[in-house]
N, CA, C and O atoms as CSV, one atom per row, in Angstrom:
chain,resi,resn,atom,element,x,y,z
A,1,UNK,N,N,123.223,162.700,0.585
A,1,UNK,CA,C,122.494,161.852,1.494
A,1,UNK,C,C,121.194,161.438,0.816
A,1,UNK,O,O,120.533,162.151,0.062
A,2,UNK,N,N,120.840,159.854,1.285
A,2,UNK,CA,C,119.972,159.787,0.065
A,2,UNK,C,C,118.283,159.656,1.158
A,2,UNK,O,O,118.254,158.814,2.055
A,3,UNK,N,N,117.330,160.358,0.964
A,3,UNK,CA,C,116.233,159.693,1.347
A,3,UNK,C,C,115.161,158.969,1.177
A,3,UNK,O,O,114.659,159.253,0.090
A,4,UNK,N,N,114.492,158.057,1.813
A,4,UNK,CA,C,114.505,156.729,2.160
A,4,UNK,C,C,113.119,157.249,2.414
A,4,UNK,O,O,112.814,157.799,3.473
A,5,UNK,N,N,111.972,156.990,1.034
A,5,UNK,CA,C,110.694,157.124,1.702
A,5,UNK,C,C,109.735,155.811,1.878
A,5,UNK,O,O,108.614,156.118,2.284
A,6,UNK,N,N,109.934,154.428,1.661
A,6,UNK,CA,C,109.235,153.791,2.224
A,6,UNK,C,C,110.050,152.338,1.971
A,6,UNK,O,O,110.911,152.405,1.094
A,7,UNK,N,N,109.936,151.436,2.429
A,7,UNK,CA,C,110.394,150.292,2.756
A,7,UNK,C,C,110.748,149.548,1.567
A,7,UNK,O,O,111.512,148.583,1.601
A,8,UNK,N,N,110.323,149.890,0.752
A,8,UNK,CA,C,110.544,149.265,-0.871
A,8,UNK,C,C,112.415,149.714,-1.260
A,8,UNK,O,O,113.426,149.243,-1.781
A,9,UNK,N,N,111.858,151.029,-0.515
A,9,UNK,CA,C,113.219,151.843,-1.565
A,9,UNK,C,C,114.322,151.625,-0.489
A,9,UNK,O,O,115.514,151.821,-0.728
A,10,UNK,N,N,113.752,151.128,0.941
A,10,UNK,CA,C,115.112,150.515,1.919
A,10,UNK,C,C,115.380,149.166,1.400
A,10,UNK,O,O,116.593,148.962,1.357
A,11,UNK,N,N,114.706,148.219,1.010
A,11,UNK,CA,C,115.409,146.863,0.876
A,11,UNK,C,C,115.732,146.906,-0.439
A,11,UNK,O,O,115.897,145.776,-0.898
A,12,UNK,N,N,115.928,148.046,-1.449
A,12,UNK,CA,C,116.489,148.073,-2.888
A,12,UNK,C,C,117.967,148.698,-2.305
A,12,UNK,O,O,119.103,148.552,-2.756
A,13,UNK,N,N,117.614,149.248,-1.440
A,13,UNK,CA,C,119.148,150.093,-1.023
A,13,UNK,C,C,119.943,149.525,-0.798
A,13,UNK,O,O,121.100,149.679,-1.191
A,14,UNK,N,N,119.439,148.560,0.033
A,14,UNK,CA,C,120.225,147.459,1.717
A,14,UNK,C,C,120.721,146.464,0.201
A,14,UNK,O,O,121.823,145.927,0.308
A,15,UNK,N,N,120.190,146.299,-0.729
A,15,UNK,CA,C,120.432,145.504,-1.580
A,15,UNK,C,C,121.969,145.931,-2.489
A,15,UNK,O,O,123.068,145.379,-2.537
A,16,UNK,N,N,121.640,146.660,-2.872
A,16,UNK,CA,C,122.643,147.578,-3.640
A,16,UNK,C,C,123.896,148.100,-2.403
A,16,UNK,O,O,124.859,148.691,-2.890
A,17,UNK,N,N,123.898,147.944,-1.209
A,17,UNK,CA,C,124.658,148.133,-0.399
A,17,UNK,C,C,125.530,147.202,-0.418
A,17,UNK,O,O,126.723,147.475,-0.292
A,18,UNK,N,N,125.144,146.088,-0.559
A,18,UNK,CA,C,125.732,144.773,-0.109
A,18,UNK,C,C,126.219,144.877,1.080
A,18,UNK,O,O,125.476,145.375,1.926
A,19,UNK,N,N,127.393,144.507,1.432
A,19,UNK,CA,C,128.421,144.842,2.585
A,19,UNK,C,C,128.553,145.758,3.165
A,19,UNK,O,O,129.244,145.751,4.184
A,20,UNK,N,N,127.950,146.839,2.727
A,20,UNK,CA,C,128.521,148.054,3.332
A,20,UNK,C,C,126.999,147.741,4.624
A,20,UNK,O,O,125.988,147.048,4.512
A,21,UNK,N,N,127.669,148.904,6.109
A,21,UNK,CA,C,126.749,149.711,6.839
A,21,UNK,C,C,126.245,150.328,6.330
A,21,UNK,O,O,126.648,151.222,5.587
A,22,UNK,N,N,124.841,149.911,6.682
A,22,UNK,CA,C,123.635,151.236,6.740
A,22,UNK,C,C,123.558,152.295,7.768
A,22,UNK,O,O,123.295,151.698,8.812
A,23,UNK,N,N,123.639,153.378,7.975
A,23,UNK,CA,C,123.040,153.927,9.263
A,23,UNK,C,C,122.119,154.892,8.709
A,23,UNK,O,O,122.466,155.835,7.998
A,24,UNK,N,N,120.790,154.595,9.098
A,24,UNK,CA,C,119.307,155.513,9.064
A,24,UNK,C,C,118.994,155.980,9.851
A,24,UNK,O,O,119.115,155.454,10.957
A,25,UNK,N,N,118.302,157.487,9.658
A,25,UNK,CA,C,118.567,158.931,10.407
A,25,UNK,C,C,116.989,159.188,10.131
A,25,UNK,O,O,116.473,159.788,9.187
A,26,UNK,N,N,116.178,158.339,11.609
A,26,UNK,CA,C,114.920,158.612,11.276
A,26,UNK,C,C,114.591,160.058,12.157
A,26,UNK,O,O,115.257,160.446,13.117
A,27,UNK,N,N,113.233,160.840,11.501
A,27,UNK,CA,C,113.458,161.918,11.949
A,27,UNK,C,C,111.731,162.634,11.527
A,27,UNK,O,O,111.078,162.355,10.522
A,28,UNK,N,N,111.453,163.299,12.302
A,28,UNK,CA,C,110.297,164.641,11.990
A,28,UNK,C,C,110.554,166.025,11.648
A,28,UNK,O,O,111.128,166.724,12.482
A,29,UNK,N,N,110.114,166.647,10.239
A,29,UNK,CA,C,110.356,167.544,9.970
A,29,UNK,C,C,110.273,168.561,11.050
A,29,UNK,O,O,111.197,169.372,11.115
A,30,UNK,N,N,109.089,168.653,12.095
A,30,UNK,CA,C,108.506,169.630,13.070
A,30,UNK,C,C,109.327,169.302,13.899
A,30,UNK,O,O,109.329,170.312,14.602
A,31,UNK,N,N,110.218,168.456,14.458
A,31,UNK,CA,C,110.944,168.154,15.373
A,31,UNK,C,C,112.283,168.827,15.702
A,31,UNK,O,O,113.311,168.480,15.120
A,32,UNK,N,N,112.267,170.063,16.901
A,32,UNK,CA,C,113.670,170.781,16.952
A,32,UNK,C,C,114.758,169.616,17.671
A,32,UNK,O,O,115.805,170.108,18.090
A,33,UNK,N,N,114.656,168.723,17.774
A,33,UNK,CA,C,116.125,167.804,18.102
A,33,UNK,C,C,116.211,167.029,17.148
A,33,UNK,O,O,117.225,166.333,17.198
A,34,UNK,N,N,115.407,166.817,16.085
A,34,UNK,CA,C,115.613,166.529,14.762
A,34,UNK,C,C,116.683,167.089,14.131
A,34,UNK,O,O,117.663,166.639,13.537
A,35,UNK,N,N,116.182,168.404,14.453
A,35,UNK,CA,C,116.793,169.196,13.411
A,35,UNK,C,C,118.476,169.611,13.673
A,35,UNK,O,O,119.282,170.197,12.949
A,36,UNK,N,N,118.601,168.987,15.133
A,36,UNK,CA,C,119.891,169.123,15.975
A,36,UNK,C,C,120.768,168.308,15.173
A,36,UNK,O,O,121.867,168.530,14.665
A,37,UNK,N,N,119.980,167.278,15.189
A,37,UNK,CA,C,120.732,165.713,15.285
A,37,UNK,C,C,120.709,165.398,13.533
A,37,UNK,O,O,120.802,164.193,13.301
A,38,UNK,N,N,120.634,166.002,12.675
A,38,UNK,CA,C,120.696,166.216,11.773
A,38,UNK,C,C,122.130,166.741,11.153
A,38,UNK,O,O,122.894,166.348,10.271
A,39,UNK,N,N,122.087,167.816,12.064
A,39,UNK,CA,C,123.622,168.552,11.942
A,39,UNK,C,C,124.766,167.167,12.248
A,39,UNK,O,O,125.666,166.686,11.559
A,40,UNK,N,N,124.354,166.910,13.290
A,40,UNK,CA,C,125.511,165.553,14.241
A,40,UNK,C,C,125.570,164.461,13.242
A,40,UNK,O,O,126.598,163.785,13.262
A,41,UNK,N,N,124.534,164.123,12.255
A,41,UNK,CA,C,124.558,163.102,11.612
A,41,UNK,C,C,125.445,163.933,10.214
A,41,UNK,O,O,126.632,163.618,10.127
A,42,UNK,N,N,125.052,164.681,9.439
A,42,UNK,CA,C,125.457,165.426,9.149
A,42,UNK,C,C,127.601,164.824,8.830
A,42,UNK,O,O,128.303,164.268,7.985
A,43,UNK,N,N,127.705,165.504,10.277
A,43,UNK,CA,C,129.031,165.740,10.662
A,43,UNK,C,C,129.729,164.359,11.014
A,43,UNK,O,O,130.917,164.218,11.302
A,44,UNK,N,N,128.872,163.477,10.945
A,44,UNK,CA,C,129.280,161.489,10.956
A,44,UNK,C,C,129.513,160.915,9.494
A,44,UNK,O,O,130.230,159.962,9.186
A,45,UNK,N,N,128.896,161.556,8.830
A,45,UNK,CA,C,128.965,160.843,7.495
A,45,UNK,C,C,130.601,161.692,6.832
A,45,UNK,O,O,131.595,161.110,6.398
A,46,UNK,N,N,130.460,162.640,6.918
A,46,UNK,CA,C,131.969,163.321,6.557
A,46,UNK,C,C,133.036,162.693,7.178
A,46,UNK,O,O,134.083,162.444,6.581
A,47,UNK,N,N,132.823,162.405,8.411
A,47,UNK,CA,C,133.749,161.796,8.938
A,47,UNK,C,C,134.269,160.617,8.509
A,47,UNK,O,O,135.464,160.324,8.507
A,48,UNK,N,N,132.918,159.612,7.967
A,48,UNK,CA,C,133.236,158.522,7.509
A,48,UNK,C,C,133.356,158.645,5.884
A,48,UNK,O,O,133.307,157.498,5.441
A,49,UNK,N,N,133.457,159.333,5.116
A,49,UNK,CA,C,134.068,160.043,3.928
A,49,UNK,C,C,135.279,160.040,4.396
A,49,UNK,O,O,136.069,159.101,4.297
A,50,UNK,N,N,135.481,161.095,4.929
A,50,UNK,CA,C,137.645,161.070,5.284
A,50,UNK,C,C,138.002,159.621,5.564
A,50,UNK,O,O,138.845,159.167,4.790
A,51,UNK,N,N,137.688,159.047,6.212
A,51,UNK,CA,C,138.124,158.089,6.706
A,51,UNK,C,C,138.024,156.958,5.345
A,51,UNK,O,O,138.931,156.125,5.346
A,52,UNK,N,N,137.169,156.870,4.371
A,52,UNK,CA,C,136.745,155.861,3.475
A,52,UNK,C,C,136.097,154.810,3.779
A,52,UNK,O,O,136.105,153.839,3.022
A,53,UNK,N,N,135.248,154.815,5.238
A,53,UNK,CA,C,134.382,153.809,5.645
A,53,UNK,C,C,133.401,153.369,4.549
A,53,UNK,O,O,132.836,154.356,4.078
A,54,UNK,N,N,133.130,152.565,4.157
A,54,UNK,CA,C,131.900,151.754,3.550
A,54,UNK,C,C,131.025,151.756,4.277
A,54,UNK,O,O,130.947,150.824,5.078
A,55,UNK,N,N,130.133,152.693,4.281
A,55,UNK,CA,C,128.487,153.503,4.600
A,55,UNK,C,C,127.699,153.880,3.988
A,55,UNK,O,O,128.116,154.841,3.343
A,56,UNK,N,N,126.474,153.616,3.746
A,56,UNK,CA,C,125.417,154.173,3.270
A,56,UNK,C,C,124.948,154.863,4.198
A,56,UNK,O,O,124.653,154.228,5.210
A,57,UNK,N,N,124.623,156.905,4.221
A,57,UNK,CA,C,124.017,157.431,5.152
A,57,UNK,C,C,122.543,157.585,4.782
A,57,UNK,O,O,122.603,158.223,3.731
A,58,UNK,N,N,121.699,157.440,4.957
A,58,UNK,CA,C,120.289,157.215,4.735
A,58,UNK,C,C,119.337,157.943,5.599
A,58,UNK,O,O,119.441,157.672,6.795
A,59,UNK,N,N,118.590,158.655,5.326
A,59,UNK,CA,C,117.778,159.250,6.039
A,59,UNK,C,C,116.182,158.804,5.553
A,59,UNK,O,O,115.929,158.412,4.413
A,60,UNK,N,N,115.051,158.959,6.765
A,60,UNK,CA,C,113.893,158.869,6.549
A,60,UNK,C,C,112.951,159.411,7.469
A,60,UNK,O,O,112.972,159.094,8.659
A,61,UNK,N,N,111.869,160.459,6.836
A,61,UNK,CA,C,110.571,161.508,7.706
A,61,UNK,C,C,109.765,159.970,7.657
A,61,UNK,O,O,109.421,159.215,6.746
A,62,UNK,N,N,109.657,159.947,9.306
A,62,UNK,CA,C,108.786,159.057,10.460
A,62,UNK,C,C,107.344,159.672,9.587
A,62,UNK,O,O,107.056,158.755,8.817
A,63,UNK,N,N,106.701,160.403,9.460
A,63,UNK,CA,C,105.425,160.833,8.842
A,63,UNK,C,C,105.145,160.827,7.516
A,63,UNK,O,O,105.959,161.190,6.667
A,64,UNK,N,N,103.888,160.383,7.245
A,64,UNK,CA,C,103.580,160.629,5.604
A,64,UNK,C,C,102.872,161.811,5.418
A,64,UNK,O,O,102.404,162.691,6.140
A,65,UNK,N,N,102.935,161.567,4.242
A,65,UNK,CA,C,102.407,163.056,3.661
A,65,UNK,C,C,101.076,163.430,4.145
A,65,UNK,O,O,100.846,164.620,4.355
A,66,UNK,N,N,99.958,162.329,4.392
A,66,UNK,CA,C,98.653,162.436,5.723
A,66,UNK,C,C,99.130,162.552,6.805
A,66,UNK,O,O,98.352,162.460,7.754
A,67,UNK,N,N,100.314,162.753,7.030
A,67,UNK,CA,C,100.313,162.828,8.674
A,67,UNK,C,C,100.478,161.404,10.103
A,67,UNK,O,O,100.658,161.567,11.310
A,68,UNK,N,N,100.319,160.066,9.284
A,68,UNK,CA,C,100.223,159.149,9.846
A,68,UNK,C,C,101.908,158.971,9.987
A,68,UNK,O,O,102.750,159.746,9.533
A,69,UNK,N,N,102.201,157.453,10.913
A,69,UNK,CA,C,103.589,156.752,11.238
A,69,UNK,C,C,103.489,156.328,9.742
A,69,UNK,O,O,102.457,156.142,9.097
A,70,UNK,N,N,105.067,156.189,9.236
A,70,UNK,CA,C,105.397,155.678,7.863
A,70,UNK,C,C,105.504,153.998,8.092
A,70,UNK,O,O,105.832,153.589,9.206
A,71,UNK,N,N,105.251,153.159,7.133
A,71,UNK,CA,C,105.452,151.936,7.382
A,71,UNK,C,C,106.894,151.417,7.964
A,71,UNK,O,O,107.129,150.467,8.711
A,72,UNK,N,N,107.591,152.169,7.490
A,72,UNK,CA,C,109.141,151.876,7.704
A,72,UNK,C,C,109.573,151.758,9.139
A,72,UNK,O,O,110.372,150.968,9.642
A,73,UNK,N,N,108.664,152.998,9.837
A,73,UNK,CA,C,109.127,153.352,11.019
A,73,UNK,C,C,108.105,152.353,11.840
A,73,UNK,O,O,108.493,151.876,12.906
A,74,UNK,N,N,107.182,152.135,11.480
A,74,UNK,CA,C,106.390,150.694,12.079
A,74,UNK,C,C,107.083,149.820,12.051
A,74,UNK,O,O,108.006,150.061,12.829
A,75,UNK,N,N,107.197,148.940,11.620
A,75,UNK,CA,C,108.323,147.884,11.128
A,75,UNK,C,C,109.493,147.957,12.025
A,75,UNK,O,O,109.855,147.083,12.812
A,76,UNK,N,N,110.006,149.036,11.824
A,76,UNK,CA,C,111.243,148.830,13.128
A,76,UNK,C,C,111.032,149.452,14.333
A,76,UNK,O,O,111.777,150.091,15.075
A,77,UNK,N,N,109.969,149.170,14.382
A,77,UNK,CA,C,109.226,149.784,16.285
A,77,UNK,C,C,110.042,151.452,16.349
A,77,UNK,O,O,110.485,151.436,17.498
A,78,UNK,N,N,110.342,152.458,15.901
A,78,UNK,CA,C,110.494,153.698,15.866
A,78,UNK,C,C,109.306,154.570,16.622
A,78,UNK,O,O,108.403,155.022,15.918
A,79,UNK,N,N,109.301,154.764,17.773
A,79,UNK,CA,C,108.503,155.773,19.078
A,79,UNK,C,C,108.962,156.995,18.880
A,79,UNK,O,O,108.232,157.865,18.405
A,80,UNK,N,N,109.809,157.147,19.104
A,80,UNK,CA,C,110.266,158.521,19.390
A,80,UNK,C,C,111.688,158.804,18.583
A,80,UNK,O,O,112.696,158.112,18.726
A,81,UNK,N,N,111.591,159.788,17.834
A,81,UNK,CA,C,112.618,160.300,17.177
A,81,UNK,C,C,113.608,161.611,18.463
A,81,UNK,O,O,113.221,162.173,19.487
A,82,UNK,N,N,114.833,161.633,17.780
A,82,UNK,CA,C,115.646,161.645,16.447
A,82,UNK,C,C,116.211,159.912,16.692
A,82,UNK,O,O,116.744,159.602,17.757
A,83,UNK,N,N,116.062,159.156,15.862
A,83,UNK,CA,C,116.774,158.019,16.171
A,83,UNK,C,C,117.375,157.559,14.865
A,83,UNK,O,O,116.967,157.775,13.724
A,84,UNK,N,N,118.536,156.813,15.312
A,84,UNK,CA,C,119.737,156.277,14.897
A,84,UNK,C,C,119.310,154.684,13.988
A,84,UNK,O,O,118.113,154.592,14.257
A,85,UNK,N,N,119.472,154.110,13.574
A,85,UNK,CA,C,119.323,152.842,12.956
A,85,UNK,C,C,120.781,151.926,12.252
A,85,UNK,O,O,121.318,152.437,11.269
A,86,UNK,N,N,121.268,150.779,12.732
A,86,UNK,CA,C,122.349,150.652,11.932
A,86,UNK,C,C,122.045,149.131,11.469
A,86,UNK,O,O,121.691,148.258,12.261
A,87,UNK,N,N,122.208,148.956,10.251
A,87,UNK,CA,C,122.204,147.762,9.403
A,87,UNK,C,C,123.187,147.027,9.235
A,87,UNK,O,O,124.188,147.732,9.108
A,88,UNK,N,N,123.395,146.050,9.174
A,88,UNK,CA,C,124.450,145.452,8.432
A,88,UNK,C,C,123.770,144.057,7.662
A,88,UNK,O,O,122.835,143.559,8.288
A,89,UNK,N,N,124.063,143.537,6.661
A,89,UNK,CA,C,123.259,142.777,6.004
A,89,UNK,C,C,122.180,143.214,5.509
A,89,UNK,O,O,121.833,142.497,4.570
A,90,UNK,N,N,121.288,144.295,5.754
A,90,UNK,CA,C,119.601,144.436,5.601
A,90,UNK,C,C,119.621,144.448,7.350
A,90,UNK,O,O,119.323,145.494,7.926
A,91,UNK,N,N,119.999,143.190,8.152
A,91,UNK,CA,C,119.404,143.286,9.142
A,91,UNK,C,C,120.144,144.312,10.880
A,91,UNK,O,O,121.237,144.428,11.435
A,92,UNK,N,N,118.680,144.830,11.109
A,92,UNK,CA,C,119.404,145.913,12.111
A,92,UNK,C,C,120.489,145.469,13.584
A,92,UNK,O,O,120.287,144.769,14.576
A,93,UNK,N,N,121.260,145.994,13.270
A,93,UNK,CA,C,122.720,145.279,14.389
A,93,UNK,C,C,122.386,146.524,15.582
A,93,UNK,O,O,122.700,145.867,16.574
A,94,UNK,N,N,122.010,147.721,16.073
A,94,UNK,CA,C,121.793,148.406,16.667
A,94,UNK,C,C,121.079,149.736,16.482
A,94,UNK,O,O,121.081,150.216,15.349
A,95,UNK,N,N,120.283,150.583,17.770
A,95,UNK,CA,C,119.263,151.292,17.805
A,95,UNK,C,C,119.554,152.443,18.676
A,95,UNK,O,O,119.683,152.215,19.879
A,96,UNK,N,N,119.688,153.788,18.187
A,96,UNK,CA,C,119.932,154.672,19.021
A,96,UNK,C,C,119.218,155.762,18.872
A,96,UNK,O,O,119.105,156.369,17.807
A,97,UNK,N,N,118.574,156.144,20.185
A,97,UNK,CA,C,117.692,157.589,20.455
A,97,UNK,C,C,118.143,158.524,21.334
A,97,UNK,O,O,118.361,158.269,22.518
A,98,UNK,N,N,118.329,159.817,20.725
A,98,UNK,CA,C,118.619,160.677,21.298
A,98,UNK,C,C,117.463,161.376,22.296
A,98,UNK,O,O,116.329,160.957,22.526
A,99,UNK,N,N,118.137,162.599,22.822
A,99,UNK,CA,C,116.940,162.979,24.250
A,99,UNK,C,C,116.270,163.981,23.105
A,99,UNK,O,O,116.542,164.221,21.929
A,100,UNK,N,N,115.374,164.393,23.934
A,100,UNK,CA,C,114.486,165.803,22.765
A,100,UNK,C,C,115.018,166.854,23.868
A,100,UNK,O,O,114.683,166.874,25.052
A,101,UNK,N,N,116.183,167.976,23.031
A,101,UNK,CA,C,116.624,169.328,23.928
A,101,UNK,C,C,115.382,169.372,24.352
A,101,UNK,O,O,115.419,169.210,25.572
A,102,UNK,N,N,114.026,169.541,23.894
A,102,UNK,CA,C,112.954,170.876,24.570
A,102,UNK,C,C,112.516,169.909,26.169
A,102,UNK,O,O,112.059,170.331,27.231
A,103,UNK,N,N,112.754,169.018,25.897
A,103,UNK,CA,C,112.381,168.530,27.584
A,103,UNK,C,C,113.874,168.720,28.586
A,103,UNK,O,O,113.863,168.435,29.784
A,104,UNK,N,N,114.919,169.158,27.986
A,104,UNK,CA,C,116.186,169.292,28.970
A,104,UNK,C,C,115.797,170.446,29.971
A,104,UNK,O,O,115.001,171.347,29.709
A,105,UNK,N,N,116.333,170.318,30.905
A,105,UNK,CA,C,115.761,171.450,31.803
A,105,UNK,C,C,116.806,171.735,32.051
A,105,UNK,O,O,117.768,171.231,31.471
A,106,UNK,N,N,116.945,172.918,33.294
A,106,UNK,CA,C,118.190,173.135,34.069
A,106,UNK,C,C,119.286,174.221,33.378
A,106,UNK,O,O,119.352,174.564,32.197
A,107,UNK,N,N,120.052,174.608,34.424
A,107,UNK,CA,C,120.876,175.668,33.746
A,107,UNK,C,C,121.592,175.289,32.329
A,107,UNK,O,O,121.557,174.156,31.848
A,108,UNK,N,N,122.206,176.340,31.769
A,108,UNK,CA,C,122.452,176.412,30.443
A,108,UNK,C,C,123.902,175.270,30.661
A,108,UNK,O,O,123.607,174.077,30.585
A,109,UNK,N,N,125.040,175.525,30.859
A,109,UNK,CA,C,125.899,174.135,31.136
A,109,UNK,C,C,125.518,172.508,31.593
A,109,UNK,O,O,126.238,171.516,31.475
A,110,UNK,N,N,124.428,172.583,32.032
A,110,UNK,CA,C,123.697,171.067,32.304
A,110,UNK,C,C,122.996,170.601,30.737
A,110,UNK,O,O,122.619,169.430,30.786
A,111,UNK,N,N,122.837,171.017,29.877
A,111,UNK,CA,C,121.832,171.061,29.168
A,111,UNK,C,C,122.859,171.043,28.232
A,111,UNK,O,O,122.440,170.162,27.481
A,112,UNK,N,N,124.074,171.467,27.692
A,112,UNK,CA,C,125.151,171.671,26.858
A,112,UNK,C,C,125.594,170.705,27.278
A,112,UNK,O,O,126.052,169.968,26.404
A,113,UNK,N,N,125.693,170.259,28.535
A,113,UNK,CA,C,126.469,168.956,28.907
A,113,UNK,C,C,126.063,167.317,28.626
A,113,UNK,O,O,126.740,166.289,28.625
A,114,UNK,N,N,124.280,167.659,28.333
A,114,UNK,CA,C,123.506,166.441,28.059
A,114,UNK,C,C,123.761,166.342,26.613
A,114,UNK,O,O,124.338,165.313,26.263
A,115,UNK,N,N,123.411,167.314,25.570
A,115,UNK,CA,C,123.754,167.120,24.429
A,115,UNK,C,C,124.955,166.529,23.509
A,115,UNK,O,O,125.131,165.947,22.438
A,116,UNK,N,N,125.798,167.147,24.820
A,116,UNK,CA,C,127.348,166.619,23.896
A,116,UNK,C,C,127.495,164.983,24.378
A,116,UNK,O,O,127.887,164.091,23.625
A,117,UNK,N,N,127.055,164.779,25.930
A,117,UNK,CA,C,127.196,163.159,25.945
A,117,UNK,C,C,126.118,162.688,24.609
A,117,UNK,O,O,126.342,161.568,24.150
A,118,UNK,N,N,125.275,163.277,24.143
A,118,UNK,CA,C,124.347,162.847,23.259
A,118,UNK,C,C,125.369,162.138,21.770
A,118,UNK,O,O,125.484,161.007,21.296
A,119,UNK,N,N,125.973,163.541,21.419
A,119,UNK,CA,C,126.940,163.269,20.153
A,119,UNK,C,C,127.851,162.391,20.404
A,119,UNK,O,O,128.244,161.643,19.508
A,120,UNK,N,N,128.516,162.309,22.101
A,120,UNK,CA,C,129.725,161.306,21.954
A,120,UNK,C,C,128.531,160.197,21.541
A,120,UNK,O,O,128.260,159.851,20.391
A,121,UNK,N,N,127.959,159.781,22.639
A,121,UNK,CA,C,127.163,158.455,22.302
A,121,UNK,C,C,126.660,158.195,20.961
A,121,UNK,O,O,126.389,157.025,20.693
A,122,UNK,N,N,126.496,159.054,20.111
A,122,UNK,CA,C,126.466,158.646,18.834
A,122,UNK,C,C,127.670,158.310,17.663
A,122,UNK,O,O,127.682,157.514,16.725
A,123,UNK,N,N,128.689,159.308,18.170
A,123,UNK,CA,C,130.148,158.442,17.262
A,123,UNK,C,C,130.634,157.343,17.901
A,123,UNK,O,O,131.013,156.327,17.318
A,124,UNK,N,N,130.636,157.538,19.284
A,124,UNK,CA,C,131.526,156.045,20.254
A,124,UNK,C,C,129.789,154.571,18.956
A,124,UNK,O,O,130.111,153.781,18.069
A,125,UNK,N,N,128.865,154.732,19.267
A,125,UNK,CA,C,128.510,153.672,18.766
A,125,UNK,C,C,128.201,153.530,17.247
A,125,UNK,O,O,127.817,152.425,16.865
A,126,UNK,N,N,128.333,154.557,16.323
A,126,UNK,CA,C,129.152,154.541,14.865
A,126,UNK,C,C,129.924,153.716,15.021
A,126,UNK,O,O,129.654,152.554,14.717
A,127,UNK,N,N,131.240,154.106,15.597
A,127,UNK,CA,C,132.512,153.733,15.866
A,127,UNK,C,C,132.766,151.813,16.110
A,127,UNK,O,O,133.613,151.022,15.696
A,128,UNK,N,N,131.374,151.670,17.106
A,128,UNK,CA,C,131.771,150.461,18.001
A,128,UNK,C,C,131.031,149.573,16.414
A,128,UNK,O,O,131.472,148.683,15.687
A,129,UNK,N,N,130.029,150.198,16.418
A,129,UNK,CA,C,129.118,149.119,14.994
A,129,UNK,C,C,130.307,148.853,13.752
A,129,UNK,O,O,130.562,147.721,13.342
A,130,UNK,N,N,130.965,150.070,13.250
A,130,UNK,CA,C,131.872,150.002,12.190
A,130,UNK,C,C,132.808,148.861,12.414
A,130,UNK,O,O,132.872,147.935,11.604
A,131,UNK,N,N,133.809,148.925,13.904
A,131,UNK,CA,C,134.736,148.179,13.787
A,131,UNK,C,C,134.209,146.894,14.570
A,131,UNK,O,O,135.106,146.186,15.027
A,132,UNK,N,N,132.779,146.440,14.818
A,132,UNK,CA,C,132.576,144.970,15.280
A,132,UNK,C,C,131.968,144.625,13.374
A,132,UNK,O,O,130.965,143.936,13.186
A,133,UNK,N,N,132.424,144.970,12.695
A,133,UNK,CA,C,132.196,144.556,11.554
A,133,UNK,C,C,133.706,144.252,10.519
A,133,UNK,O,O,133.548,143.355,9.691
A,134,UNK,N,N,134.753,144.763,10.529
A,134,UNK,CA,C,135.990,145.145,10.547
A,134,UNK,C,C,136.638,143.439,10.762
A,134,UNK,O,O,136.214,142.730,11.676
A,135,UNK,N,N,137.582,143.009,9.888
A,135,UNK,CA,C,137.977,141.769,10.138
A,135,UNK,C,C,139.119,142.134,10.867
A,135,UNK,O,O,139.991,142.957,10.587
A,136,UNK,N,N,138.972,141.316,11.956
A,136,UNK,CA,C,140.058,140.688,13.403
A,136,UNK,C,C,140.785,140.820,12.723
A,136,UNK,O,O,140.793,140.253,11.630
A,137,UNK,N,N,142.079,142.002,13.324
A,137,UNK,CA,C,143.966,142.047,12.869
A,137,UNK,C,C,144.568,141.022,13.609
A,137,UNK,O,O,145.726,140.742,13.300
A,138,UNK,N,N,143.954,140.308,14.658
A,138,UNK,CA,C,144.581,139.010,15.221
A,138,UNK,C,C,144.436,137.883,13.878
A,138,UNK,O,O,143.475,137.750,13.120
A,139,UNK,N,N,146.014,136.992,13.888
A,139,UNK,CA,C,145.742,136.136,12.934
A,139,UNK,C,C,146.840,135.114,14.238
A,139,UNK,O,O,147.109,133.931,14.026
C-alpha cells in the first residue's frame, strides 16, 4: 500500500494510474476508528487483488508532521476521518465516512451492528464505483 504524503505525490500517482481506480484511505494516526477502518480497507484491497481489479490502494495521515490539516485533505474538504476517497480520472467520483466507534453508544450488539453496516457500506460502494466504471455487457 502506497502512502500519499502530499498532493504532488497524488497527481504523479493519479498520473501513472491512468485508468485504473483510485481509492484513498484518509486517516489519523491517534484515531481508534482509523485504526478499525484500516483493517476493512486492508481486507478491500485483497479482495480486489483476487479478483484482478485495476486499483490503486492509497493511503494518506490528514496531519502533518506540525500537527496542522495536510493540504491534500484541504483540497478535498476532508472533516472528519476515517474517510474513503474514490478517483477515477484524477477526478473524485465518490466520498465515504465512516462513524467514529468511540461515539457508538448502547449495548454491545447495537454497536457490532453499526460497524458491520459500516463495512457493508464500504464494499457495496467499492463495488458500485468499480462496476459504474466497467464497460456495459449490453451490446
Amino acid at each position: 500500500m502506497i502512502e500519499i504524503k502530499d498532493a504532488d505525490e497524488f497527481d504523479a500517482l493519479c498520473e501513472h494510474a491512468g485508468n485504473s481506480l483510485v481509492v484513498m484511505f484518509m486517516y489519523r494516526p491517534s484515531c481508534g476508528s482509523c485504526k478499525d477502518a484500516a483493517l476493512r480497507f486492508e481486507q478491500l484491497r485483497e479482495e480486489a487483488n483476487r479478483t484482478q481489479a485495476r486499483v490503486a490502494f492509497v493511503r494518506h495521515n490528514v496531519e502533518t508532521d506540525y500537527g496542522d490539516t495536510s493540504d491534500l485533505s484541504r483540497m478535498h474538504s476532508v472533516r472528519a476521518v476515517p474517510a474513503f476517497l474514490f478517483f477515477d480520472g484524477g477526478a473524485m467520483v465518490r466520498r465515504l465516512s465512516l462513524r467514529d466507534i468511540r461515539r457508538l453508544t448502547g449495548p454491545k450488539p447495537f454497536v457490532e451492528a453499526a460497524l458491520a453496516e459500516d463495512v457493508r457500506k464500504l464494499r457495496s460502494t467499492f463495488r458500485e464505483v468499480l462496476l459504474s466504471r466497467a464497460p456495459s455487457a449490453r451490446s
